[in-house]
N, C-alpha and C positions, 0 to 999 in steps of 0.2 A: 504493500500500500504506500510506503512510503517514498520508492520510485515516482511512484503514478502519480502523487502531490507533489512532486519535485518540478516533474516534468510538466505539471498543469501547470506552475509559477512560471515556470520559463516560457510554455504557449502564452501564459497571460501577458509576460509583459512586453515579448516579441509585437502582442495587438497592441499593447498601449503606447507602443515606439510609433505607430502610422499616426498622424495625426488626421486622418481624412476620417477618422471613428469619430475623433472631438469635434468634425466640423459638422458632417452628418449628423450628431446628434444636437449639433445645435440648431442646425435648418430643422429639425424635426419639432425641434421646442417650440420655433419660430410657428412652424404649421402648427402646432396646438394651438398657440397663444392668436394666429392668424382666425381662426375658425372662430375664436369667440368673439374678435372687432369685425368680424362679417356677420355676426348675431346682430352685434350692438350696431351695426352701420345699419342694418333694417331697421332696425326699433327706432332709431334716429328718422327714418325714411316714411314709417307709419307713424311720424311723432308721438313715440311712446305710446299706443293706443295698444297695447301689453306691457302685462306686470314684466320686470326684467328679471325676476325669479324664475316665471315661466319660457323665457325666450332662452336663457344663458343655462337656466338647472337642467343636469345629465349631460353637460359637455365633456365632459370624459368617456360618456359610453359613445358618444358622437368619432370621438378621437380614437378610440379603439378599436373602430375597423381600419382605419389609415396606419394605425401600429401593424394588428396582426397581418392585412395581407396586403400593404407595401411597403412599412418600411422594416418591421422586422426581416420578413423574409430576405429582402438587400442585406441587412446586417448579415446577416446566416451565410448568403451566398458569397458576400466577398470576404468573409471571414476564413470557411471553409477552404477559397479559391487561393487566399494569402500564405496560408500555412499549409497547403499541400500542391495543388498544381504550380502556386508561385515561389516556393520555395524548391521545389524541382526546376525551374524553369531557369533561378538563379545559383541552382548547384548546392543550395546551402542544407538540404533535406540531407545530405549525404553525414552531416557536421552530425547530426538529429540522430540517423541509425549508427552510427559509431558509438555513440554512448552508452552505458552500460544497462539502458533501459530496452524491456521487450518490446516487441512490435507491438504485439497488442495492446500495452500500457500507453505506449508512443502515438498512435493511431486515435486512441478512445480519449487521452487527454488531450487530445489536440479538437476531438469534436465536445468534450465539456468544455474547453476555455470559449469557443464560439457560442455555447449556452449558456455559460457565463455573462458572454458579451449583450447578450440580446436579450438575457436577465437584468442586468444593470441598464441598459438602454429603456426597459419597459416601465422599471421604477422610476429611473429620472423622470419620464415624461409622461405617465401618469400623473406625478405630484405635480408638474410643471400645470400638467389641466386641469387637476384641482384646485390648485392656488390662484390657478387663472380664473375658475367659474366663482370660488370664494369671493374673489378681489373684486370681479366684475357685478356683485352680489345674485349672482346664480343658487346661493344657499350649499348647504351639500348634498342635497338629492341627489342620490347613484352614485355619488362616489364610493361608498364601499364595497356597491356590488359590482362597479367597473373595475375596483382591483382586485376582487374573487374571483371575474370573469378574467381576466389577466393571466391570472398565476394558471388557473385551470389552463389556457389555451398554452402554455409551455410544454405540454404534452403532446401535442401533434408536431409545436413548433419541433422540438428536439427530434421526432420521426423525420419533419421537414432537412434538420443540419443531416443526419446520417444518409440521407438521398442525395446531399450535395456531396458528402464525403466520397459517396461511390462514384457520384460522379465524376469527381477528379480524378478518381485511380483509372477511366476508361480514356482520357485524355493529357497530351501532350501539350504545354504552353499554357502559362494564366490566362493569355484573352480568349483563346477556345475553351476556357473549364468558365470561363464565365459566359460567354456567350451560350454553350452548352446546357450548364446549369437555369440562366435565363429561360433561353428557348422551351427548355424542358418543362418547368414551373410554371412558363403564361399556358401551355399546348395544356397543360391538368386539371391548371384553374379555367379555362376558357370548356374542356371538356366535362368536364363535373359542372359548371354552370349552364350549357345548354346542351346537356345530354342528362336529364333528370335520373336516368335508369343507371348513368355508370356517376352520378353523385355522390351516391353512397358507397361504391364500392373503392374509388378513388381516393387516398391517404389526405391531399389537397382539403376534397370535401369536408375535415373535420377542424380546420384550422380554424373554426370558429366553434369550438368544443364546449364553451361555454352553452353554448345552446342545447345542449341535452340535460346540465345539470342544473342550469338556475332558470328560474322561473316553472313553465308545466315541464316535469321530466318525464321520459319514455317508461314504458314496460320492462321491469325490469332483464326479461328475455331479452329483447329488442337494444338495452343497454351493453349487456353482457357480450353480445354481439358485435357489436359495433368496437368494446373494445378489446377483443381479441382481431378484430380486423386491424386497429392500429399498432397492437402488440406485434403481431404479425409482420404487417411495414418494419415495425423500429427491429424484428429480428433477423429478418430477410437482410433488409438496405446494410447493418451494423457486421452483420456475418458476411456477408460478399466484397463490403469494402474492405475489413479485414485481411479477407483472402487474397485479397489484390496486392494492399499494401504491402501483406508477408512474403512477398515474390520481387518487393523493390532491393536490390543490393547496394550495399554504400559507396 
């Protein structure tokens, strides 16, 4: 275990050397805090002819689909694409299996410091739209079930990084593992959104996972299902990237 901690410090702080993480997550703040002076620039527009409790309150559950499926997912993908296809790309992956660390450990700390990343990304800008719907006097309506609904969706998200992970090991070059990874993500979210019958069977389609557990929840058959179908994803995508990885030589 305490390889694999070692190793996830050193994945962590390899991310925190990019600075394009710090900037992205500040455009990302910017987009929260954006959405709720486009609330207020109506209310402005109908001369207040609404409470500004009811125009501004739930602006975090409002921000929470622009988190889980576009700016985490980016996170994910270029995180993924930094520390495995771009780090082959720059020869420096070779530095990585020299060490006395196993593949496996190597492989699997490299896709928790990107859950890491896109952990800390979700709380910063959560709070950021909390503070923001507080300030704006939104009240705090929904804000603690937009951060339930949050933590819950890191479950699909982390199925999401290990589908990036494989997909690095099927490609040569960072701008193909991203463009790749890209391509691959808009074709599953575009296919589970106008193909109803392969929605649910698609890993994509749960990326909003909150919606089975908060508010009306399923049967529980019907639950049960659904997560062995993403257990499934996180064990298929984790076991084959693996296998890949274990055939890179230093």
């Amino acid at each position: 275990m305490q390889p694999f901690v070692a190793n996830l410090k050193n994945e962590l702080f390899k991310l925190s050397r990019r600075k394009k993480y710090i900037v992205f997550l500040i455009l990302g703040a910017l987009v929260c805090v954006g959405s709720a002076l486009r609330v207020l620039a109506a209310d402005l527009i109908l001369d207040e002819a609404l409470p500004r409790e009811l125009l501004v309150g739930g602006l975090t559950g409002e921000n929470l689909l622009f988190l889980l499926l576009l700016f985490l997912p980016l996170m994910a993908l270029m995180g993924c694409c930094d520390l495995f296809a771009g780090e082959q790309a720059d020869h420096t992956l070779r530095f990585s299996l020299m060490r006395p660390v196993g593949k496996g450990k190597l492989f699997f700390s490299k896709a928790a410091a990107v859950f890491l990343l896109c952990l800390f990304d979700l709380v910063v800008l959560l709070a950021v739209s909390a503070a923001a719907q507080l300030i704006m006097g939104g009240g705090s309506q929904g804000i603690a079930r937009s951060v339930a609904s949050g933590l819950l969706d890191l479950v699909p998200l982390a199925v999401l990084i290990l589908f990036f992970c494989l997909v690095n090991q099927l490609v040569k070059g960072s701008g193909l593992a991203v463009l790749a990874c890209l391509a691959a993500y808009v074709a599953l979210v575009v296919v589970g959104t106008y193909v109803p019958a392969a929605g649910g069977l698609l890993f994509t389609g749960y990326l909003r996972w909150h919606n089975l557990w908060v508010g009306v929840t399923l049967p529980f058959k019907a639950m049960l299902t659904r997560i062995g179908i993403l257990a499934g994803y996180g064990l298929v995508f984790g076991s084959c990237g693996y296998l890949l990885f274990d055939r890179k030589e230093a």
